[in-house]
BAFI-3210 file (N, C-alpha, C; in Angstrom, 3 decimals, decimal comma, padded with zeros to 6 digits):
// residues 253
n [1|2|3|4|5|6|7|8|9|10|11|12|13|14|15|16|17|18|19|20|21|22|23|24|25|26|27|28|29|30|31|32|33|34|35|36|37|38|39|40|41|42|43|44|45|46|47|48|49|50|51|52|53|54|55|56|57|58|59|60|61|62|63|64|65|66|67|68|69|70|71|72|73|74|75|76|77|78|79|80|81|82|83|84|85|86|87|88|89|90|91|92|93|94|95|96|97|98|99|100|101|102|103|104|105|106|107|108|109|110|111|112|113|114|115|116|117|118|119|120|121|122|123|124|125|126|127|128|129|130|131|132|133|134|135|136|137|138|139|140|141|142|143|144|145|146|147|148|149|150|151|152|153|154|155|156|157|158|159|160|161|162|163|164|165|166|167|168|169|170|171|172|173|174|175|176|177|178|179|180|181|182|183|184|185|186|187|188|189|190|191|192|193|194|195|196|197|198|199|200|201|202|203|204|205|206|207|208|209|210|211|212|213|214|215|216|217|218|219|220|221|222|223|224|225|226|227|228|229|230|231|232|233|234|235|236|237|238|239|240|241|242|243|244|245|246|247|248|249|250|251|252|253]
n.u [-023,627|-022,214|-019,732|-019,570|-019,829|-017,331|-015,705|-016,740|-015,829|-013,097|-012,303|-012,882|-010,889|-008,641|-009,462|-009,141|-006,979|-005,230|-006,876|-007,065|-008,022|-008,683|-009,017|-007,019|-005,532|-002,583|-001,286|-001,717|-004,065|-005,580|-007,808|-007,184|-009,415|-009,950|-007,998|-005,321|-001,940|000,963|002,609|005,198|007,244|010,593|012,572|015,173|016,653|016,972|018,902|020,616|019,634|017,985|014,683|011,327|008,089|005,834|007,308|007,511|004,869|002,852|001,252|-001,107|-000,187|001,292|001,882|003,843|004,475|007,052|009,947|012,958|014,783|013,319|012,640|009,909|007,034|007,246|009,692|007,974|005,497|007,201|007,928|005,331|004,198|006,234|006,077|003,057|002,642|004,206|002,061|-000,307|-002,408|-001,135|000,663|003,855|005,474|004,354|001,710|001,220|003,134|005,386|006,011|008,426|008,517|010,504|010,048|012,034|014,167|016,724|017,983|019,319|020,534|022,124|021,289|018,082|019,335|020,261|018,163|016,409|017,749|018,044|015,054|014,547|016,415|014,768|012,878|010,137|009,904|010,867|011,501|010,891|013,374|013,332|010,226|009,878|010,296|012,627|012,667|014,226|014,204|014,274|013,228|011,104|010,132|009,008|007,147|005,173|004,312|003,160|001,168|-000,902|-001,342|-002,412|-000,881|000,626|002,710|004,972|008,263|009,536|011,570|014,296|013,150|010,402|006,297|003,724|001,401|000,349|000,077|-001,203|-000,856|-003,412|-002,527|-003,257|-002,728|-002,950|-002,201|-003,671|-005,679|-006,509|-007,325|-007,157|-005,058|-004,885|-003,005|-000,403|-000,743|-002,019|-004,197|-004,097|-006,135|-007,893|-005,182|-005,717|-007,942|-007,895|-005,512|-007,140|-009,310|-008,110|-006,616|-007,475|-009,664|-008,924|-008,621|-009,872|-009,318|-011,754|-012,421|-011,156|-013,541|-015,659|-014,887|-014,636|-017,401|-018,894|-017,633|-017,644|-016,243|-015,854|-016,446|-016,431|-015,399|-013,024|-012,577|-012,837|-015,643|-018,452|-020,923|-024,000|-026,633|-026,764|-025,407|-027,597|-029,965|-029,169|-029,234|-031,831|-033,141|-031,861|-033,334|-036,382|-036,006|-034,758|-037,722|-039,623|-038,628|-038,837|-041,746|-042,274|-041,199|-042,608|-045,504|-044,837|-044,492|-046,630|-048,238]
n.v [000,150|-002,085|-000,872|-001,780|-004,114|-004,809|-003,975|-006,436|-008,828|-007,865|-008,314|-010,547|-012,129|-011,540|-012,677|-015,128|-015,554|-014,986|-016,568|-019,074|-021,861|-024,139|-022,578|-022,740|-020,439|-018,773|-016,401|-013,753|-013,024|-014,742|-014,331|-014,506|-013,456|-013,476|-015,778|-016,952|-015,907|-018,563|-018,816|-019,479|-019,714|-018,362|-015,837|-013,711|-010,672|-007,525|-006,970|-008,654|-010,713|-013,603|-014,034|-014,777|-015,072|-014,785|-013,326|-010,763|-009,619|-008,016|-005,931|-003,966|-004,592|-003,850|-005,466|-005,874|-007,898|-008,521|-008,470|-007,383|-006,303|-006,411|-005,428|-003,959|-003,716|-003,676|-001,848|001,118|000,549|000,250|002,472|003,853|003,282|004,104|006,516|007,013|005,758|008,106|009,666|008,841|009,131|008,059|006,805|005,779|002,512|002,587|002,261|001,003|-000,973|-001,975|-004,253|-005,903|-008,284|-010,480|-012,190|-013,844|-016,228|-015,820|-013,578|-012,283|-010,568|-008,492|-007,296|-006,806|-004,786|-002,703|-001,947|-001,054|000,806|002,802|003,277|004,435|007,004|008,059|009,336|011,274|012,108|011,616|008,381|005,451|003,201|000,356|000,024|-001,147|-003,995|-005,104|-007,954|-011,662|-015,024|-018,316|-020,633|-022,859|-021,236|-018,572|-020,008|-020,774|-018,394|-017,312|-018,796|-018,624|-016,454|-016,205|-015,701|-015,505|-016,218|-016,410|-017,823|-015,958|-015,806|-015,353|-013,218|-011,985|-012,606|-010,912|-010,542|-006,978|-005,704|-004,393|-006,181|-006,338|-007,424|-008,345|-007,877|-010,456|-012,180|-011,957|-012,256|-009,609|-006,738|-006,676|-003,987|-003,187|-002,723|-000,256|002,227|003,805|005,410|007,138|007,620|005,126|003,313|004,376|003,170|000,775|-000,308|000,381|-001,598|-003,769|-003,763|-005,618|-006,289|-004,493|-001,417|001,349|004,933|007,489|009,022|007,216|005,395|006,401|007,033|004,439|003,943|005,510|005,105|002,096|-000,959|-001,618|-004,394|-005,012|-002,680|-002,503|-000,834|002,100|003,612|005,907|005,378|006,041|004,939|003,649|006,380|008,160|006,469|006,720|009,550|009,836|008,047|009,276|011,792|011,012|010,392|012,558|014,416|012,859|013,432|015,691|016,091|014,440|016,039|018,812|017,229|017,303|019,673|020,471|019,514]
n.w [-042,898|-044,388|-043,685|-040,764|-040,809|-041,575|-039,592|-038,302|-039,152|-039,145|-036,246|-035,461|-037,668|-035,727|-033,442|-034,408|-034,495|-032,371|-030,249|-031,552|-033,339|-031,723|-029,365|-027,603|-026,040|-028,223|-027,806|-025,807|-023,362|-020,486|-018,711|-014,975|-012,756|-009,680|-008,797|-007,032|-006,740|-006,970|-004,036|-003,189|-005,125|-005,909|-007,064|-008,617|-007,106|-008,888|-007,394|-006,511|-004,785|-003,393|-003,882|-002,442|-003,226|-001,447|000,904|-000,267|-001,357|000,105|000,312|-001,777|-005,631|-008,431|-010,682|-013,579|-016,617|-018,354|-020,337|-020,272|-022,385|-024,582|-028,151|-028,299|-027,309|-024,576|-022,881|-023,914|-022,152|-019,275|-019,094|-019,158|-016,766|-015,078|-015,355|-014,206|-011,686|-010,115|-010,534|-009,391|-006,591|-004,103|-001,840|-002,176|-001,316|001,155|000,410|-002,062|-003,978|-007,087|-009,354|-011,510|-013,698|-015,481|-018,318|-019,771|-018,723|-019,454|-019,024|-016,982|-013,650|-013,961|-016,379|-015,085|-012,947|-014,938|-016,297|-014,184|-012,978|-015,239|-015,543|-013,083|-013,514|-015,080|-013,659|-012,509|-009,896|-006,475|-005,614|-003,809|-003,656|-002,491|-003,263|-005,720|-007,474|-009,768|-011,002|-012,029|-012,982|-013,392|-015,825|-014,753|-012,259|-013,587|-015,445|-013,416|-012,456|-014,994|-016,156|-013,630|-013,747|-016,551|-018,805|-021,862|-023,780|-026,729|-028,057|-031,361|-033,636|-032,176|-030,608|-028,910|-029,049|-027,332|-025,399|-023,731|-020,778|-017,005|-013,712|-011,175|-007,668|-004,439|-001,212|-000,152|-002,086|-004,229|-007,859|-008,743|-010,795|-014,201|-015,982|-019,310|-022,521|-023,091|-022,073|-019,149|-017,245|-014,987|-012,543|-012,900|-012,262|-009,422|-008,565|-009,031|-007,470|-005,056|-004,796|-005,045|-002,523|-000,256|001,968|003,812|005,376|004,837|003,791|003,925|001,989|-000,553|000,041|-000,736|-003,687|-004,094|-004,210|-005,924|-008,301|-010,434|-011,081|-014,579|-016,474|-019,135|-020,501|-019,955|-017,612|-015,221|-014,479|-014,003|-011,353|-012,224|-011,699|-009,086|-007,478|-007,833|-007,142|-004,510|-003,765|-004,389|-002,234|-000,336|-000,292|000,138|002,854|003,675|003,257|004,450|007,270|007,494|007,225|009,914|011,490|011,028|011,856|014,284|015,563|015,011|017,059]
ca.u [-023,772|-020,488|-018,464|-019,547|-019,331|-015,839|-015,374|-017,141|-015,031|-011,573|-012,246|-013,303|-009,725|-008,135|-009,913|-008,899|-005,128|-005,093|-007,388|-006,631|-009,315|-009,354|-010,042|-006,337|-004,805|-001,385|-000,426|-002,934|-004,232|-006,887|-007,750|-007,772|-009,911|-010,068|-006,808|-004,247|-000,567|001,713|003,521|006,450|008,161|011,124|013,236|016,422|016,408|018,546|020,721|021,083|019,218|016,521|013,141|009,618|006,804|005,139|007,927|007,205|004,076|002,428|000,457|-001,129|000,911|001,077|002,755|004,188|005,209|007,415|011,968|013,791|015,334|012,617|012,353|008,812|005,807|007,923|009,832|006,877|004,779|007,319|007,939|004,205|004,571|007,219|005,196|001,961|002,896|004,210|000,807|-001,143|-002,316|-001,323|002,230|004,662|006,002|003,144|-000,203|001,268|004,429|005,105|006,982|008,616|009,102|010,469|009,774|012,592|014,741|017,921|018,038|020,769|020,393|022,877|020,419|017,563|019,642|020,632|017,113|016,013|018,416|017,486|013,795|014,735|016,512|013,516|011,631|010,825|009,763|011,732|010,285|011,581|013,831|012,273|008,705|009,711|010,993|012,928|012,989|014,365|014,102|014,346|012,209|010,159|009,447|008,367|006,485|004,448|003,145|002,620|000,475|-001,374|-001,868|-003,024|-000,166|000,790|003,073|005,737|009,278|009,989|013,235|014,840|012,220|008,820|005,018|003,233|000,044|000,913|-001,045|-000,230|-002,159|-002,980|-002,463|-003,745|-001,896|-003,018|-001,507|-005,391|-005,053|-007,811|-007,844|-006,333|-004,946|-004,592|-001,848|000,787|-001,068|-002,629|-004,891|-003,834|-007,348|-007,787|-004,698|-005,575|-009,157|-007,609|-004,742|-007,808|-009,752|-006,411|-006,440|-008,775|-009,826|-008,068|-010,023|-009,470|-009,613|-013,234|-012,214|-011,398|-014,990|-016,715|-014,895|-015,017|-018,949|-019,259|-017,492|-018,017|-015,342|-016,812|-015,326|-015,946|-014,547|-011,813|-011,860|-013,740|-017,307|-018,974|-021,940|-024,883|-027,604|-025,814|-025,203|-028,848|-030,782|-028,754|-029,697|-033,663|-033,286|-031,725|-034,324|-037,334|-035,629|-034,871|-039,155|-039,933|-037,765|-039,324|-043,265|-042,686|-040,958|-044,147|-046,439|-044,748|-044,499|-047,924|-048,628]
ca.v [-001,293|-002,345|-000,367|-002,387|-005,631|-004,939|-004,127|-007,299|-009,250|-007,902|-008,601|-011,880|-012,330|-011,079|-013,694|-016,417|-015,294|-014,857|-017,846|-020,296|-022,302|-024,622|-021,902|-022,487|-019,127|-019,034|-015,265|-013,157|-013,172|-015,346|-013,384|-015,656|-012,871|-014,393|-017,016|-016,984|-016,304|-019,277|-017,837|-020,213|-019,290|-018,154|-014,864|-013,012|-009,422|-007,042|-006,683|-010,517|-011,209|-014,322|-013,950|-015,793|-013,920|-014,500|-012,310|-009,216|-009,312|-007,503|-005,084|-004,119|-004,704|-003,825|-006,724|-006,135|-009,156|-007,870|-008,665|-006,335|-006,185|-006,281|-004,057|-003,777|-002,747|-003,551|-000,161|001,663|000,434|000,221|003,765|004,355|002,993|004,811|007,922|006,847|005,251|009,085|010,612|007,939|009,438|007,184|006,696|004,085|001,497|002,493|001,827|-000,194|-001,272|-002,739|-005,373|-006,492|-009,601|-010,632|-014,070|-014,489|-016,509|-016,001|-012,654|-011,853|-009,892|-007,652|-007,044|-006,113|-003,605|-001,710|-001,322|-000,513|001,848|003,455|003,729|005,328|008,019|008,911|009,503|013,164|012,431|010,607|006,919|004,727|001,988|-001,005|-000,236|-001,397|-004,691|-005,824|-009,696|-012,435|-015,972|-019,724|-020,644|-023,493|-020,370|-017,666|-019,882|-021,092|-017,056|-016,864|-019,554|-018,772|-014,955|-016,622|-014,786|-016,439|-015,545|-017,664|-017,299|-015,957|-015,479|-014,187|-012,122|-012,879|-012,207|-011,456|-008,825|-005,862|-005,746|-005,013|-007,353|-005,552|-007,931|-007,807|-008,174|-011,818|-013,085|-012,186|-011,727|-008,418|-006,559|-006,221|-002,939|-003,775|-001,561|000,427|003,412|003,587|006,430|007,684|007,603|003,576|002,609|004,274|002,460|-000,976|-000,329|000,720|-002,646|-004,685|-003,731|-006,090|-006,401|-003,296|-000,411|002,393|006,070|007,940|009,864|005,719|004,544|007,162|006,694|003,085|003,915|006,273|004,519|001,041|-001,530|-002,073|-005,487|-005,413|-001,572|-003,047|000,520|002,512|004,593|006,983|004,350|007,106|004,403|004,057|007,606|008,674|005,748|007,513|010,725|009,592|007,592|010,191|013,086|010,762|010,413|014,277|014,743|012,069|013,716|017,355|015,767|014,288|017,434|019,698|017,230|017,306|021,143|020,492|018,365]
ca.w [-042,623|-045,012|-042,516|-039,847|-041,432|-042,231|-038,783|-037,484|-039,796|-038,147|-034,852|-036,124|-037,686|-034,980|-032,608|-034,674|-034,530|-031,458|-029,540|-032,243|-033,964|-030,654|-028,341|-026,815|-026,414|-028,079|-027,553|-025,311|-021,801|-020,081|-017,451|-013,390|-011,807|-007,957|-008,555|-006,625|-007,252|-006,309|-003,049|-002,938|-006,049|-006,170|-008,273|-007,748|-007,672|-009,700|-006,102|-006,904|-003,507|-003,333|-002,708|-002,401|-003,600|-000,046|001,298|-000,549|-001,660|001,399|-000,014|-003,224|-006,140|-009,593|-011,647|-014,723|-016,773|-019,501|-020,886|-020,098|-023,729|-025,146|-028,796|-028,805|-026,334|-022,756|-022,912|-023,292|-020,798|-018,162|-019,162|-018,793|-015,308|-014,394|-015,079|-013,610|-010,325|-009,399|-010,438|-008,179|-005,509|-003,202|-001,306|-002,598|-000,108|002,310|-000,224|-002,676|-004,503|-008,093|-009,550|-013,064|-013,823|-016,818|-018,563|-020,129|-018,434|-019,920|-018,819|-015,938|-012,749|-014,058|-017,314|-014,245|-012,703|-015,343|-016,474|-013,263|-013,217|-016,502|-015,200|-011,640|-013,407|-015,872|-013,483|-012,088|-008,148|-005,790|-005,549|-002,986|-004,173|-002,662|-003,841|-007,513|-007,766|-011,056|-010,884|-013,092|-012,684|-014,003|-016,450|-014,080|-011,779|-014,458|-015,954|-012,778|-012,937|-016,039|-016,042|-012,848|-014,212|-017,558|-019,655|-022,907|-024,641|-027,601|-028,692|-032,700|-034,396|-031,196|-029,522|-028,071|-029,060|-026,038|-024,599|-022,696|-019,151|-015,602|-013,600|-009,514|-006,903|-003,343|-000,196|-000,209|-003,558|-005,156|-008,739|-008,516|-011,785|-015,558|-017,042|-020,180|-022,752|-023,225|-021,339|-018,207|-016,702|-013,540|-012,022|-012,872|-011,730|-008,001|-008,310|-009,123|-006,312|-003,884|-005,169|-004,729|-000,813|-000,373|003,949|004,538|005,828|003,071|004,185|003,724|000,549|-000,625|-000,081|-001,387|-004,316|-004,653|-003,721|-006,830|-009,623|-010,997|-012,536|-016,256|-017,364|-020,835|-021,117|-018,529|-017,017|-014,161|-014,574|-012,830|-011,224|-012,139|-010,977|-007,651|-007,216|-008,414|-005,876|-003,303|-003,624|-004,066|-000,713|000,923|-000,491|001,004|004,134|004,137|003,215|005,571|008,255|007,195|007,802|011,012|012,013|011,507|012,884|016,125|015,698|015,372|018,026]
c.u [-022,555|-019,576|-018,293|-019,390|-017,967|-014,839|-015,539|-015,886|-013,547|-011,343|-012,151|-011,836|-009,068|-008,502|-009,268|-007,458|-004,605|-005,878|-007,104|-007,924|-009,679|-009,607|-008,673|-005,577|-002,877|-000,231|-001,521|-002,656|-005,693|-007,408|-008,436|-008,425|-009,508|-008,776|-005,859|-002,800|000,205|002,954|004,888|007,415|009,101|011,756|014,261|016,038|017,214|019,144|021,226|020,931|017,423|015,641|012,156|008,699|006,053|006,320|007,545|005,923|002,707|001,290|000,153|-000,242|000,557|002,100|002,499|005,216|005,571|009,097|012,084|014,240|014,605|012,484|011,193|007,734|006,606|008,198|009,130|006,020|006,032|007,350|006,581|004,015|004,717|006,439|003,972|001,763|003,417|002,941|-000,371|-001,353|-002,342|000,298|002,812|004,952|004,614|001,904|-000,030|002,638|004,332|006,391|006,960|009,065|009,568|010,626|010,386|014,074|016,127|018,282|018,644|019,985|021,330|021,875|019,147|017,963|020,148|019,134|016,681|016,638|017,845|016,094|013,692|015,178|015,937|012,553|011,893|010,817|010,159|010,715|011,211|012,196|013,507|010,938|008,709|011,134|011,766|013,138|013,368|014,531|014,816|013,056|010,835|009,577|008,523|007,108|004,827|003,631|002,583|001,433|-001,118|-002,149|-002,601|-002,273|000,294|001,075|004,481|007,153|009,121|010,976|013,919|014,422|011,103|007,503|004,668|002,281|000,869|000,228|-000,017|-001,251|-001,753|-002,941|-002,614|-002,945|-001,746|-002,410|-002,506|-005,024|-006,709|-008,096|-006,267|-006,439|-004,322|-004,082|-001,551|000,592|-001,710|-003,020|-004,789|-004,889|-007,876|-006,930|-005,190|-006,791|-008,498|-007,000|-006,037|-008,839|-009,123|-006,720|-007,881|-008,768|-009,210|-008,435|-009,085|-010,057|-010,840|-013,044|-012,544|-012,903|-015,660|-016,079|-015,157|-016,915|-019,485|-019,006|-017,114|-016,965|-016,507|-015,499|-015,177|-015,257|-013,488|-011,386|-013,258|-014,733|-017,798|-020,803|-023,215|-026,147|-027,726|-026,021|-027,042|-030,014|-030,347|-029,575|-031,718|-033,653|-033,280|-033,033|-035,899|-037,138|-035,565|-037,226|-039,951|-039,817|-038,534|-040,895|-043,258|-042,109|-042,103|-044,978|-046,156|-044,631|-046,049|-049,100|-047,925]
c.v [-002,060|-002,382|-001,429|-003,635|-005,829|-004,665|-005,415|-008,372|-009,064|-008,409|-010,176|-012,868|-012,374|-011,886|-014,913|-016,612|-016,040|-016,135|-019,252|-020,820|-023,575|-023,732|-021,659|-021,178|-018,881|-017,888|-014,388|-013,111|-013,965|-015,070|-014,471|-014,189|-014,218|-015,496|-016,194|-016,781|-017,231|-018,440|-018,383|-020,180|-018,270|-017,301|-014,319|-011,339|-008,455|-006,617|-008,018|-011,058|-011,872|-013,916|-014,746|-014,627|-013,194|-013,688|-011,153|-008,678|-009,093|-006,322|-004,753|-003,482|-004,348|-004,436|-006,368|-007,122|-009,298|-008,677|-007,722|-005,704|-006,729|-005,190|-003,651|-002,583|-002,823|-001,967|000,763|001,526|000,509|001,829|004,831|004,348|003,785|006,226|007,752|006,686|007,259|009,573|009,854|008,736|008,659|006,914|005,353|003,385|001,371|001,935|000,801|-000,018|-001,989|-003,776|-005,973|-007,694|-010,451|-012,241|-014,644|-014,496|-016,705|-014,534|-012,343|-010,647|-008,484|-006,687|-005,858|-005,036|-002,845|-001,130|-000,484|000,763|002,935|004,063|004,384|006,533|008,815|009,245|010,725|013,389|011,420|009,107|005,861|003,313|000,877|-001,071|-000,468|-002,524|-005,011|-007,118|-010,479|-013,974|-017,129|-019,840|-021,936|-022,389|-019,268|-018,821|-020,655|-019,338|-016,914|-017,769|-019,159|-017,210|-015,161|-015,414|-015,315|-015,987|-017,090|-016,831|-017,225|-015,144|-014,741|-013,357|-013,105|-011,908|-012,378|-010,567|-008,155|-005,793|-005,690|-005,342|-006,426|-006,705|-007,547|-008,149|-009,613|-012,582|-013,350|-011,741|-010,966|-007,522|-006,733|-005,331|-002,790|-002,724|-000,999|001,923|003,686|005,268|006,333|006,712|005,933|003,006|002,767|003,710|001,213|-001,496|-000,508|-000,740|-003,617|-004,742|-004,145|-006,523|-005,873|-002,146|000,634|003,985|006,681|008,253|008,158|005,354|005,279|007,178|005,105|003,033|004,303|006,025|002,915|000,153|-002,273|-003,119|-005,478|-004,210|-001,436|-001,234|000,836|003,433|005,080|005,612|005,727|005,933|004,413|005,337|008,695|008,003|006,275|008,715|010,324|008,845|008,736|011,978|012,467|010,684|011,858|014,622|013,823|013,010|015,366|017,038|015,722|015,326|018,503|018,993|016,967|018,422|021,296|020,410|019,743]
c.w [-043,125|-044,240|-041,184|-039,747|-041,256|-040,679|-037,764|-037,892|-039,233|-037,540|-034,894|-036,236|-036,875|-033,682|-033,101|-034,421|-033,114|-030,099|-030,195|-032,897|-032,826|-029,244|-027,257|-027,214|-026,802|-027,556|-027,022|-023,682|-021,690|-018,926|-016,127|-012,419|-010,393|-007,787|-007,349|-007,192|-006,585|-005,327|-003,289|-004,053|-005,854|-007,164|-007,780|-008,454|-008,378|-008,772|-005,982|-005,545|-003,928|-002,923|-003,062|-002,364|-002,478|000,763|000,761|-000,994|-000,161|001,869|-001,398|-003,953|-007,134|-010,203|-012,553|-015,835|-018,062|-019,856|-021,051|-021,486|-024,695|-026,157|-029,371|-027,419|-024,635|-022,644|-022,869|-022,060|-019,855|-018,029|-018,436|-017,236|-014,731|-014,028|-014,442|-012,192|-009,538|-009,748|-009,627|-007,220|-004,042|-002,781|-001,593|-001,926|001,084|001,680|-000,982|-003,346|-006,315|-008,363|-010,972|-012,956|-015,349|-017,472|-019,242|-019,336|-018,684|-019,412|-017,079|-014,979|-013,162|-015,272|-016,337|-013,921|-013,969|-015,775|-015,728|-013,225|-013,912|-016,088|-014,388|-012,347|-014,518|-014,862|-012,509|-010,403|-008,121|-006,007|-005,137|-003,470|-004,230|-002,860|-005,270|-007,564|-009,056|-011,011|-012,093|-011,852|-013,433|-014,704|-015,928|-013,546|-012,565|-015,065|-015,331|-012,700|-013,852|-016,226|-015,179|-013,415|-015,836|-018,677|-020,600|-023,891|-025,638|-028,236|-030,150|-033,371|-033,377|-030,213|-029,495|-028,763|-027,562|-025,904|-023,851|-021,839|-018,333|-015,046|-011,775|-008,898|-005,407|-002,299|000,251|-001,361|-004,651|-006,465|-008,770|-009,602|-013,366|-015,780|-017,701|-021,569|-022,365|-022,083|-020,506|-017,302|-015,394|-012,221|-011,923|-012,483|-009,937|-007,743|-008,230|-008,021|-004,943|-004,005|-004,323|-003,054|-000,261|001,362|004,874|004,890|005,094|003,989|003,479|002,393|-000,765|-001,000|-000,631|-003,172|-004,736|-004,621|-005,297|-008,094|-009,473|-011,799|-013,794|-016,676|-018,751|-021,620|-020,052|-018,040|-015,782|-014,734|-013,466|-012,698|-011,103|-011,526|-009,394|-006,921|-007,217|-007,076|-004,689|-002,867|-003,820|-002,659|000,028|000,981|000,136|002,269|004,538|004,373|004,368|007,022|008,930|007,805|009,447|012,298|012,501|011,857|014,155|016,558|015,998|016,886|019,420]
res [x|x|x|x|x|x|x|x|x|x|x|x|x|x|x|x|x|x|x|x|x|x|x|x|x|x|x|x|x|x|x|x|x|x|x|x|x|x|x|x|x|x|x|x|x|x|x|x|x|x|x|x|x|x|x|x|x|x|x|x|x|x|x|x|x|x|x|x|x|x|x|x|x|x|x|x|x|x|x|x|x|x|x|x|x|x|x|x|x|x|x|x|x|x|x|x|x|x|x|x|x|x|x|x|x|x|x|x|x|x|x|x|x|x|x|x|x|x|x|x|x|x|x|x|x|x|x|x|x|x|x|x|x|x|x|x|x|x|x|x|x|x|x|x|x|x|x|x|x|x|x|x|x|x|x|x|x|x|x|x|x|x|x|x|x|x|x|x|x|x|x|x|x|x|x|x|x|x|x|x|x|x|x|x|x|x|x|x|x|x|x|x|x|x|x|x|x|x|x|x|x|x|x|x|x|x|x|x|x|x|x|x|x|x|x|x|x|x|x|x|x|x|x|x|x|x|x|x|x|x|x|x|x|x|x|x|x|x|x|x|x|x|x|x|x|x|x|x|x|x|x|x|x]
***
């Protein structure tokens, strides 16, 4: 009972840090299930060519909203990325694409590509160049996403506090789930991606998974839906016994 106290008590702390004592969040995430991302914004890419969000965002996305030179949790996660996006089972450019964006605006197109760089040649299978944006911006534009994605983060002594998340996005500009640290399970990112493709007809294999497991918000990950899966199989076993009766009484008959 102690133990658990002492654990209630953390979290506790760790709420107050982090939401504030009015509830506004100063370093965190506030998660816009169903928002929108503002299309009309504006970023340059590390080939130092403009774009508008509503140009590339065309299919589902995985936004990650990290600085490049960053000496904390960025590096990892994009790292994690890097490795995850090839174990997806799902084709890059064709199913879905991702995109960094980094929120600090002081940060150069030239900064982008070299990262990018750096990340293309960690990684062990090919992976098509334009399915992984690196973007930088102005700080009006960055901080109309960050906003809209409910990301909130604060400059100190030089660097930034901020959460680690990549947020999926749907071919519409839907903001569709959070997966939230440094490490991301294969298997949840291709649920969130298959989520994301939202009024897009999804190959059989697709539905029967999205049929069979469940997004759990408060363990922001996927589950096997055993209620689901269980009412199935009792429907379909009275329909089989059903099916079996009126069989022999027409054998009967």
């Amino acid at each position: 009972m102690f133990h658990k106290l002492h654990i209630v008590f953390f979290f506790f702390l760790i709420g107050i840090l982090v939401y504030g004592q009015d509830d506004q969040i100063e370093v965190g995430i506030d998660e816009k299930l169903g928002d929108f991302l503002p299309a009309d914004v504006q970023f340059l890419t590390s080939e130092g060519d403009t774009i508008r969000l509503k140009e590339i965002i065309n299919k589902p996305t995985l936004l990650a909203l990290v600085y490049y030179e960053c000496p904390g949790i960025c590096n990892p996660l994009l790292t994690e990325l890097a490795w995850v996006v090839n174990k997806v089972d799902l084709v890059p450019q064709e199913d879905f694409q991702v995109i960094s964006l980094s929120f600090d605006h002081e940060e150069t197109v030239e900064t982008a590509k070299r990262w990018k760089q750096n990340y293309f040649a960690g990684m062990k299978n090919p992976f098509p160049d334009s399915a992984w944006y690196f973007l930088v911006g102005d700080s009006v534009n960055i901080k109309k996403i960050t906003d809209a994605v409910g990301f909130y983060y604060k400059e100190n002594e030089g660097e930034y506090l901020h959460p680690g998340a990549v947020v999926t996005i749907s071919p519409k500009g839907l903001i569709s789930r959070y997966l939230f640290g440094i490490t991301f399970n294969p298997f949840d990112v291709k649920m969130a991606l298959l989520d994301a493709e939202a009024g897009k007809t999804n190959p059989t294999i697709a539905k029967v998974l999205q049929f069979c497991f469940s997004y759990d918000p408060e363990g922001r990950n996927y589950t096997l839906n055993i209620t689901r899966i269980m009412g199935s199989i009792i429907l379909l076993s009275v329909g089989i016994f059903l099916s079996i009766l009126v069989f022999k009484k027409k054998k009967k008959s």
